[in-house]
C-alpha positions as CSV (number, residue, x, y, z in Angstrom):
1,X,84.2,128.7,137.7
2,X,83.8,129.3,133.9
3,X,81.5,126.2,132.6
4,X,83.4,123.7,130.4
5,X,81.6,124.5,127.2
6,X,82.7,128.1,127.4
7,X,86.3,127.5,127.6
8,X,89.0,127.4,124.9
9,X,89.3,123.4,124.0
10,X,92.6,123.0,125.5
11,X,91.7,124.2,129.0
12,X,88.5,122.1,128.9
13,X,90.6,118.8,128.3
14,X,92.7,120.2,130.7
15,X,90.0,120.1,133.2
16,X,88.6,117.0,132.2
17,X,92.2,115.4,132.7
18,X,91.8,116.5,136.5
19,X,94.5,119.1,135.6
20,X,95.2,122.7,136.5
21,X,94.1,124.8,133.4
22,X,97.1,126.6,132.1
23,X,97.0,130.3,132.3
24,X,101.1,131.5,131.6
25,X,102.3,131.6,127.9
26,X,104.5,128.9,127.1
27,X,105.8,130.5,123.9
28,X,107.7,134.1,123.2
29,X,106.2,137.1,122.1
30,X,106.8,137.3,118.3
31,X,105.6,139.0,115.4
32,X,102.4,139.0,113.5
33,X,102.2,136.2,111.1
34,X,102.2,138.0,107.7
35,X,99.0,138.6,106.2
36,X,98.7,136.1,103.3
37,X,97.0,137.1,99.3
38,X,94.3,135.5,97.7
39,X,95.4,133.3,94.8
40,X,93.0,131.9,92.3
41,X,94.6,128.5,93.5
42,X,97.1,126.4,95.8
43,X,99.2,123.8,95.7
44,X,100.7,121.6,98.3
45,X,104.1,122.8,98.8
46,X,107.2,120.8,100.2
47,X,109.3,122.0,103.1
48,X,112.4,120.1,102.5
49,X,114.8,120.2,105.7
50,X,118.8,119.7,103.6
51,X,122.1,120.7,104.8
52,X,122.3,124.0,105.3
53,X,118.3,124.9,106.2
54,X,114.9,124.7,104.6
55,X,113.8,124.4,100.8
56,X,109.7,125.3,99.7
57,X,108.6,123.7,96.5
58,X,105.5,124.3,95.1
59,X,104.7,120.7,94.4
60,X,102.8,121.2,91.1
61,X,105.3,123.0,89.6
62,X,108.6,122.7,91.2
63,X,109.2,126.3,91.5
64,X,111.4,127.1,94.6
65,X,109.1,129.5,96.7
66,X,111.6,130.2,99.6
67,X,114.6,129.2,101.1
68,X,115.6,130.0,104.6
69,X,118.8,129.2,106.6
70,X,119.3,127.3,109.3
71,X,121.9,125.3,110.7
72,X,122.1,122.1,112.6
73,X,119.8,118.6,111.9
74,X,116.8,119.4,111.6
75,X,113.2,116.8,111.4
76,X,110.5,118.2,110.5
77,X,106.9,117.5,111.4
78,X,103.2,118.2,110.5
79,X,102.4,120.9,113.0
80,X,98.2,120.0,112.8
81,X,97.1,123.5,111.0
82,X,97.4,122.6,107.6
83,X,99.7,125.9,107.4
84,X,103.1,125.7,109.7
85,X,105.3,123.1,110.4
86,X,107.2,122.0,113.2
87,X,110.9,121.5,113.0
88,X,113.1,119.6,115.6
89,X,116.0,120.9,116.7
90,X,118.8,120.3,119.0
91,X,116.2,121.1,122.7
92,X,113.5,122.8,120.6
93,X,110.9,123.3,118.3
94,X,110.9,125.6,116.2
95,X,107.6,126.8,114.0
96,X,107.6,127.4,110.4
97,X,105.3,129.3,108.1
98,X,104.9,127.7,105.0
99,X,102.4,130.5,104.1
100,X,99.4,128.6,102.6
101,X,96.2,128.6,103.4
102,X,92.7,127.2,102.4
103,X,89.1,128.4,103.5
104,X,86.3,126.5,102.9
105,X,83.1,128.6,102.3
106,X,80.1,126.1,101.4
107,X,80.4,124.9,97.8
108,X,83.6,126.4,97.3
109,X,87.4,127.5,98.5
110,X,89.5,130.4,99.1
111,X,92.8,130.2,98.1
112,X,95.9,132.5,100.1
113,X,99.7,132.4,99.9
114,X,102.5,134.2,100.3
115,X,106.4,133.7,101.3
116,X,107.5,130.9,103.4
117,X,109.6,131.8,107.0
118,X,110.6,131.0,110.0
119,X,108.7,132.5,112.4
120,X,109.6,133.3,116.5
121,X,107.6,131.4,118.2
122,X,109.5,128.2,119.7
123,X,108.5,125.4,122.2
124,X,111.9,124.3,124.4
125,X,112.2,120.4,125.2
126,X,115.4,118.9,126.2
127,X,116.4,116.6,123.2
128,X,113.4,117.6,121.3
129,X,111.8,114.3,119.9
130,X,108.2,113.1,118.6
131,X,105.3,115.2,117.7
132,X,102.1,113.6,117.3
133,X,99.0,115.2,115.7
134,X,95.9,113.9,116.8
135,X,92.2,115.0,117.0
136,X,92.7,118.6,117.0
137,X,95.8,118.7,119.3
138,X,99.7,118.2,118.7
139,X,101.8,117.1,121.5
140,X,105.3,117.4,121.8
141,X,107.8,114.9,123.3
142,X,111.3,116.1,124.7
143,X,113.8,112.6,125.0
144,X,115.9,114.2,127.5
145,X,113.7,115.7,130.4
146,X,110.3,113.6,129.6
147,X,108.7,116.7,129.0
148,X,104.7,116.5,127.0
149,X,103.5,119.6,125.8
150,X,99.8,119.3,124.5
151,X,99.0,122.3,122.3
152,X,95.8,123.0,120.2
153,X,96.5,122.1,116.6
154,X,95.0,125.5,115.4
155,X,97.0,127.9,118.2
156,X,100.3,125.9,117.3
157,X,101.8,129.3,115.9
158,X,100.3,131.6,117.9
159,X,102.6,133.5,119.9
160,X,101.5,133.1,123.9
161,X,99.3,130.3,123.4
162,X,98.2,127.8,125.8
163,X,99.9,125.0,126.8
164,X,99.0,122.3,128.7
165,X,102.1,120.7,130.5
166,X,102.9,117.1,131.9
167,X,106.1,115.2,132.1
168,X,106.3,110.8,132.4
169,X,108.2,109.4,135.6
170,X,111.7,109.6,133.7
171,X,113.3,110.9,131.1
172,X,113.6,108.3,127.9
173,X,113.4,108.4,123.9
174,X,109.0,108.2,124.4
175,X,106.0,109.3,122.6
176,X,102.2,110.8,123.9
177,X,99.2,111.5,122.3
178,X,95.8,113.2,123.5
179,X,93.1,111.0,123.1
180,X,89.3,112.2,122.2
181,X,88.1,111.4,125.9
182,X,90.5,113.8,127.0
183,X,92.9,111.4,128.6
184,X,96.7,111.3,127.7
185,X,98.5,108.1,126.0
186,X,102.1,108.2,126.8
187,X,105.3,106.1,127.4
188,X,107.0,105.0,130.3
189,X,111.0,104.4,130.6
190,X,114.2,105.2,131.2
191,X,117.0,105.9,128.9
192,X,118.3,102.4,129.5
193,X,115.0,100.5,128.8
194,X,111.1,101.1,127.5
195,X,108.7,98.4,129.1
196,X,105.7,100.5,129.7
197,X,102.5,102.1,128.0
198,X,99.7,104.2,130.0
199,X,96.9,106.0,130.0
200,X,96.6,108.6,131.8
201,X,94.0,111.3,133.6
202,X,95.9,113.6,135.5
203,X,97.8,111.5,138.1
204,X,95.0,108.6,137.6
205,X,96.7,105.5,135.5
206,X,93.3,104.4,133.6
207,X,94.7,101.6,131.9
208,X,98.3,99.9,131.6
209,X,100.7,97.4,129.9
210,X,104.7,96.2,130.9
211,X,104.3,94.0,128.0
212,X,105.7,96.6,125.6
213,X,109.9,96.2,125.5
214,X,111.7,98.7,123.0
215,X,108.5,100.9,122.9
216,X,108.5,103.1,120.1
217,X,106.0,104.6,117.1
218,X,102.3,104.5,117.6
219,X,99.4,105.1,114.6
220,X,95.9,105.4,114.9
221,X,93.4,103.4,113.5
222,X,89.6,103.3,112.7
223,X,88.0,104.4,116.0
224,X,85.7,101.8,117.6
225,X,82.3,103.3,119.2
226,X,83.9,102.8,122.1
227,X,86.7,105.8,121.0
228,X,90.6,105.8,120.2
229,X,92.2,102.8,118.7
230,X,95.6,103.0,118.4
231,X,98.9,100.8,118.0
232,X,102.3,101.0,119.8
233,X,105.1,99.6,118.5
234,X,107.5,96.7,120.6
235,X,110.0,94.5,120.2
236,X,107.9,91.2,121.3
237,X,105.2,92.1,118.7
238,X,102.8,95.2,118.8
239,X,100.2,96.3,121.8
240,X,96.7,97.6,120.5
241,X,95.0,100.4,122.4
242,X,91.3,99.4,122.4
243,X,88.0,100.2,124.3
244,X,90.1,101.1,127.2
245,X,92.4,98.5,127.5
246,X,95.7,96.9,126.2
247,X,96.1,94.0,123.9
248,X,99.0,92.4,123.0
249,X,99.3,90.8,119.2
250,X,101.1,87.6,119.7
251,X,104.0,86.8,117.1
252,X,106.0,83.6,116.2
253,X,109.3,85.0,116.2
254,X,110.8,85.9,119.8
255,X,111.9,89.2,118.6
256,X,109.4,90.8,116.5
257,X,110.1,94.7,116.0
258,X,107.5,96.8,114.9
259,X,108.8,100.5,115.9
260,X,107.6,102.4,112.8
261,X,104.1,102.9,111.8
262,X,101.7,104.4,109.5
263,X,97.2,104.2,110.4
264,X,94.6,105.3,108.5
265,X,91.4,106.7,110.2
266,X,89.7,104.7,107.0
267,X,91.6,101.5,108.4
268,X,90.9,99.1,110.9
269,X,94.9,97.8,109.7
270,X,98.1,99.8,110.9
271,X,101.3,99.0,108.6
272,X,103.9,98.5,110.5
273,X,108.2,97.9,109.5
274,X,109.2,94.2,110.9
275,X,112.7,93.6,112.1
276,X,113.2,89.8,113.3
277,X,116.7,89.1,113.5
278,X,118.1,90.8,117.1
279,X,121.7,90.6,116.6
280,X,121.9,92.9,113.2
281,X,123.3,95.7,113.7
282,X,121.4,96.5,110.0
283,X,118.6,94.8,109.3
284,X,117.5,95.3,105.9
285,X,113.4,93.5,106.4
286,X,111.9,92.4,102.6
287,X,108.7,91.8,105.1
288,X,106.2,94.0,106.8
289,X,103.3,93.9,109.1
290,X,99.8,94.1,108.6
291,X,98.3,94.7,112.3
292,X,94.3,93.8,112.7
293,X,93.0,96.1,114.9
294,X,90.0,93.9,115.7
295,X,91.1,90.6,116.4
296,X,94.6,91.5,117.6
297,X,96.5,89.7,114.9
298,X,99.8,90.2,112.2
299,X,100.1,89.3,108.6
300,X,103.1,89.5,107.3
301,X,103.5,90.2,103.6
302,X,107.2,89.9,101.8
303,X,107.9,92.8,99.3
304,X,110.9,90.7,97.8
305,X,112.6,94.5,98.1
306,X,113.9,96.5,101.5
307,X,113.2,99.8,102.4
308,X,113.8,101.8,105.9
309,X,111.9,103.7,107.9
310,X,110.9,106.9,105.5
311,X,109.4,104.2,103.5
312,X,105.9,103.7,105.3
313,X,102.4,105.6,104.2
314,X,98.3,105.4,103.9
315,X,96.8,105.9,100.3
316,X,93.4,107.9,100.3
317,X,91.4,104.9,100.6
318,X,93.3,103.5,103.4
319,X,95.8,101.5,101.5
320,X,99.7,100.6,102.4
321,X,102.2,102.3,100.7
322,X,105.7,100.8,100.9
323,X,108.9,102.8,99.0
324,X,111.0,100.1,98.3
325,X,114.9,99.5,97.6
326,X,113.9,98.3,94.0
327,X,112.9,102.4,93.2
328,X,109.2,101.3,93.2
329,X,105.9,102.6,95.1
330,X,104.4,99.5,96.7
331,X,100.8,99.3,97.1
332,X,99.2,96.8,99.6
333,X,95.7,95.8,100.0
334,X,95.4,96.0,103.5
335,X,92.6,93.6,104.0
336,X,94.4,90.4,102.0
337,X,97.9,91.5,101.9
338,X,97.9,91.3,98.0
339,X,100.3,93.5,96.6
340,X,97.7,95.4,93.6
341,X,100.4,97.9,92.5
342,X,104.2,98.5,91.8
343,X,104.4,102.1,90.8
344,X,108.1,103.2,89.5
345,X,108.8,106.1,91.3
346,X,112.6,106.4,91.5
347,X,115.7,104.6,91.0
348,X,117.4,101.9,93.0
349,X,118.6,102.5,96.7
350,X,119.7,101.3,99.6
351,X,119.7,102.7,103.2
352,X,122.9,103.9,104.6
353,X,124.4,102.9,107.3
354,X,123.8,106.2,109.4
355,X,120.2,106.7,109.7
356,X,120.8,110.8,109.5
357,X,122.3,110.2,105.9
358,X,120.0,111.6,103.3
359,X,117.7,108.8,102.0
360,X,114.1,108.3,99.9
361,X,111.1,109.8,101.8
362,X,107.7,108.9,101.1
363,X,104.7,111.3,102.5
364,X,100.7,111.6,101.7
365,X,98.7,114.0,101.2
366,X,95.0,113.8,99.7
367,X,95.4,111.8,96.4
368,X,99.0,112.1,95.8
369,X,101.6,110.7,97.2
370,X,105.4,112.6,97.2
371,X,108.8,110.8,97.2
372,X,112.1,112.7,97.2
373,X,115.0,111.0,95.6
374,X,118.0,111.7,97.7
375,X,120.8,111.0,94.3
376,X,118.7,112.3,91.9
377,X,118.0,115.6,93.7
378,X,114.4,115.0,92.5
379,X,110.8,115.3,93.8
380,X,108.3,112.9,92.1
381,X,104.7,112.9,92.5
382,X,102.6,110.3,91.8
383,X,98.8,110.1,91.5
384,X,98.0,107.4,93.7
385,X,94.3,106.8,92.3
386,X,95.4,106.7,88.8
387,X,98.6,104.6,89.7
388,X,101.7,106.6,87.9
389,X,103.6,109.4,87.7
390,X,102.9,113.0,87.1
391,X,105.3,115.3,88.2
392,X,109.0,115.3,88.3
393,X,110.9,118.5,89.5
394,X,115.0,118.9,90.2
395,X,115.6,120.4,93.6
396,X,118.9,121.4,93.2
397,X,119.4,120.3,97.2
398,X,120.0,116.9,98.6
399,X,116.5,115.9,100.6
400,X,116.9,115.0,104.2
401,X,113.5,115.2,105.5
402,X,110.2,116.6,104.1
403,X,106.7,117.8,105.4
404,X,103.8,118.4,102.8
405,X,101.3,121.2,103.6
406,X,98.0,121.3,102.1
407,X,96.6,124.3,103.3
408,X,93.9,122.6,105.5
409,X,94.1,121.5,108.8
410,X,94.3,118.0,109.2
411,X,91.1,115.5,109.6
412,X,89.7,116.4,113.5
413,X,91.5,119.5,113.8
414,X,89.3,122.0,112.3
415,X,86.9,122.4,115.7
């Protein structure tokens, strides 16, 4: 048997998890990735998912650097590699080529673009839902057959790459994550009810809660020594993932909804939306939640403004970022709750009733933060360090969803 340190890092957690080490491709054959060109430098750039397909923006100066069609709704997700992203479609994923690129060399960068496309290499999963990004692997969820794909963040686009497969008990609208021990986080359900978290070793159950109703969202948050730390959202109140066991935060209200979530790895807080009144069919919240990691506690904080579930992010330095109905970047101090910022970033709005409508979406990336503005057609940008606006750019195209790529690889995923 090949030692453990000599094999790829997938099919070493794949051992470690007590699993079979996948051999088969799990993607098509497709065509060679183009070869990028040095540039002197590089931008984040935007994939914006509209009617009708995808949108690239060069984020510093607006300039439209592709535009592919494709039809159908389509959610797009960070794919882990700083360069492609993921989008969801109908029973698949599909990967994208935003076609940037940064190499570190010591004291310095190298710089590469070149035009944005859709590549050929797919990952099927009935009713294609969450992909989570975590610690150098991304892991796909499929709603409709329970499937959980767990690829390495750096091989996501690589045609034939290995994947390592699982599947929960049934199929249900879950989420998974690979943890740094090796050991799988996942959802258990059905598509009439969500009760239960696990972790998982292969076929072992190393740690479990049925105290989770409505299960849905997780974030991570500033690892303990004793590894992972992350939050899953219920509808009784959060559960905590900690030092190998489940903690339940206890709330005052007896329906306490926290399915949307945004950690920082800087943070020992996850920022969670709150929804407390059962029988809306559209609850608007002013409040949300502040989730201590460490003591297994919630602070709520009242924004005296709505927002939905686009609305959530982490600043550079760990803080909350709220979008807001009022048009107005929200920035939280995580550790007192103080609001220490109101940045206008667009104008009013309010959420529509169908959650697919376009609306304001708020993502991160290094020092900036990047809101589209749904009426407006717009993309601002706003430097979150120096607290205001500095780019505004038409789009020309009504924003659905948005992915930022930076070039890099995300934090953990460059082994």
């Amino acid at each position: 048997m090949t030692p453990k340190h000599l094999l790829p890092p997938l099919a070493a957690i794949a051992l470690l998890a007590g699993c079979a080490v996948p051999t088969a491709p799990a993607v098509p054959t497709a065509s060679p990735e183009p070869t990028l060109t040095e540039v002197s430098a590089a931008h984040p750039r935007a994939v914006i998912a509209h009617d009708g397909g995808l949108t690239t923006i060069d984020t510093a100066t607006g300039e439209t650097v592709g535009t592919t069609a494709l039809d159908g709704f389509l959610r797009l997700n960070d794919a882990g590699d700083g360069r492609h992203v993921l989008v969801t479609r109908g029973d698949e994923f599909l990967v994208f080529d935003a076609a940037l690129s940064v190499e570190a060399h010591g004291d310095h960068s190298h710089y590469f673009a070149g035009d944005p496309r859709l590549t050929d290499v797919g990952y099927a999963a009935a009713k294609a839902g969450h992909v989570v990004v975590h610690d150098g692997h991304t892991v796909l969820f499929g709603d409709g057959d329970g499937s959980i794909q767990v690829v390495d963040s750096l091989q996501v686009a690589r045609p034939g790459a290995t994947v390592w497969r699982t599947s929960t008990d049934a199929p249900h609208h879950g989420v998974a994550v690979q943890l740094l021990d090796g050991s799988l986080l996942l959802t258990q359900g059905t598509e009439e009810a969500r009760n239960t978290v696990q972790v998982k070793r292969g076929a072992d159950v190393l740690a479990e809660t049925e105290d989770c109703p409505g299960s849905h969202g997780e974030a991570a948050a500033e690892p303990t020594e004793g590894g992972d730390v992350f939050v899953i959202g219920c509808t009784t109140g959060p559960v905590i993932y900690r030092d190998a066991t489940f903690h339940k935060v206890p709330v005052t209200d007896a329906y306490a909804r926290t399915g949307n979530l945004a950690g920082s790895p800087d943070s020992s807080i996850v920022l969670a939306d709150y929804k407390s009144d059962e029988t809306a069919e559209h609850e608007r919240p002013t409040r949300v939640a502040l989730i201590d990691t460490v003591n297994d506690s919630l602070r709520l904080v009242d924004l005296g403004s709505s927002y939905w579930f686009r609305s959530l992010g982490r600043g550079p330095h760990g803080e909350g970022l709220v979008l807001t109905y009022d048009g107005s970047l929200q920035v939280i101090d995580p550790d007192t709750g103080e609001v220490t910022a109101k940045i206008p970033a667009i104008g009013a709005w309010e959420e529509k009733d169908d959650w697919q409508e376009p609306g304001p979406i708020l993502r991160v990336a290094g020092g900036k933060a990047f809101v589209t503005d749904a009426e407006g057609a717009e993309l601002v940008v706003i430097d979150l360090d120096g607290g205001k606006v500095v780019g505004r750019h038409a789009l020309g195209i009504t924003p659905v969803e948005m992915a930022i790529v930076t070039g890099e690889p995300a934090a953990g995923n460059d082994h």
